[in-house]
N, C-alpha and C positions, 0 to 999 in steps of 0.2 A: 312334775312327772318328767321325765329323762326319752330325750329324742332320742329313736332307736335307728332314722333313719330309714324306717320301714312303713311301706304308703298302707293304709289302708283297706285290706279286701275284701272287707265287708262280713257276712255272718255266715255261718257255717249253718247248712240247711242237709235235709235229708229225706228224700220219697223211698217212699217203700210199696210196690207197685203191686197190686194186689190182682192186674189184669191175667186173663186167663186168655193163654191163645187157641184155635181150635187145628186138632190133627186130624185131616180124613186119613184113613184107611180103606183103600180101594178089597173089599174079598172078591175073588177069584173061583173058581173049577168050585169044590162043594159047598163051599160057603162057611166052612167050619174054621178059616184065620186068615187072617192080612195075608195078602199079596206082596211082594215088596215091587214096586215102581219105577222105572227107569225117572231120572231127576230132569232129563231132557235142556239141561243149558250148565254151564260149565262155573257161576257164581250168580250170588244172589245180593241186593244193594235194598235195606231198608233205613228208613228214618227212625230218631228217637226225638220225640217232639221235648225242649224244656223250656222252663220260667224262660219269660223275656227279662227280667232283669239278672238272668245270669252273670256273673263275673269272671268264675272260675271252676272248672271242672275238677274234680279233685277226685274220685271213684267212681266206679259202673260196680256192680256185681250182676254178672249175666247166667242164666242156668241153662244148660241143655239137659233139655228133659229126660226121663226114664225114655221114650219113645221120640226122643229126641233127631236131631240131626247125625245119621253114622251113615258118610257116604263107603259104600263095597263094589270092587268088579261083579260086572251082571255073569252071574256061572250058566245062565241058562235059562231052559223050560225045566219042568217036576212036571207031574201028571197033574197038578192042580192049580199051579201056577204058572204065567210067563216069563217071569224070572225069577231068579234066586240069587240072594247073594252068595258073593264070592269073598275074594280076603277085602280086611277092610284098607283103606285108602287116606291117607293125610286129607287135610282141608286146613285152612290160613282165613286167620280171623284180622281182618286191619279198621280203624276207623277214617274217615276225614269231613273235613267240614263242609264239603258242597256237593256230595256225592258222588265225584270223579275221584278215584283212587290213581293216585300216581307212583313214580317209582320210589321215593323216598318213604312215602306211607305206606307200599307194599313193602320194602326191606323193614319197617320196623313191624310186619304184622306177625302173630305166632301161629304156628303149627300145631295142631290135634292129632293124634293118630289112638283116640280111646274111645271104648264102650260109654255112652250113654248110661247114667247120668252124673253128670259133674259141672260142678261153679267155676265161671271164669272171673278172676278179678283185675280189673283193667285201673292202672296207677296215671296217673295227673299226664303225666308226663309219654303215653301212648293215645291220650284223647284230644278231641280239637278241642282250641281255645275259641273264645269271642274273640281273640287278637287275631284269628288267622282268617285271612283272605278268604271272601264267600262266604261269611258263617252266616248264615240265617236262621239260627235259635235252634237247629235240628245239630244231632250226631250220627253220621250214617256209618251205618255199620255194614262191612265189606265181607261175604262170606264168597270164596274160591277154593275150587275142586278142579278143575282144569278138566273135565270130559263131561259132556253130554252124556254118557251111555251109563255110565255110574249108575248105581241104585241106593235110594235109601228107605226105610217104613217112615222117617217123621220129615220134615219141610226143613227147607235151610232157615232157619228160625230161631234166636234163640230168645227164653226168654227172663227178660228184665226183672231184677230182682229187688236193687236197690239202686240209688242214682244219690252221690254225696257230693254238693257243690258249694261256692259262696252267692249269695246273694246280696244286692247292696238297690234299697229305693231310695 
């Protein structure tokens, strides 16, 4: 066999995550549809728990649901609600390895500015490594909207679809 020069990275695995997250919907005035909800903080920072013998991250595929995350200016009260939305608003998706988003992980994060629902697909090369400083087996995922007053119907949350890495025991 013919030395390629190339180390090893072990075997190409893939979760396909079949969890269900839950959305409250606050109803309001007659009870007859969702309210929509002031978001009340300006970003959101969760973890994505993987294999401890990860090697390599190599894909995410992430969803924002039908009733997903679309942050809009609060337009107001309605006779049946306390706000409404207004136009909708950018939000910036970045990852990094220890939960502190810095500035280099926020210039590579990407920008939304669309209806619910649609697949984000995140490449090798936007995700933290096990090489990178602080990694403790999680990927936390950085969601920013920059205002408190914002409003959206679903949770800054998105949800995990598939997860394609290497693994090596």
């Amino acid at each position: 066999m013919s030395d390629t020069g190339q180390k090893d990275k072990g075997y190409p695995k893939t979760d396909l995550d079949d969890r269900d997250f839950d959305i409250v919907l606050l109803y309001g005035g007659s009870g007859k549809f969702a309210c929509i909800t002031p978001l009340g903080a300006t970003y959101e920072v969760y973890a994505i728990e993987v294999p401890k013998h990860l090697i390599f991250n190599r894909r995410l595929l992430l969803q924002n649901i039908t009733l997903g995350f679309d942050p809009h200016t609060d337009a107001g009260a309605d006779p049946d609600c306390p706000n409404t939305p207004g136009s909708r608003v950018p939000w910036y998706l970045s990852f990094s390895a220890d939960g502190v988003l810095t500035e280099d992980e926020m210039a590579q994060g990407v920008e939304f500015n669309q209806a619910p629902p649609f697949d984000i697909e995140v490449q090798a090369n936007s995700l933290p490594q096990p090489t990178d400083a602080g990694w403790d087996n999680k990927i936390y995922v950085h969601l920013y909207w920059g205002n408190a007053s914002y409003v959206s119907y679903g949770l800054p949350t998105l949800q995990l679809v598939k997860h394609d890495y290497d693994i090596k025991i």
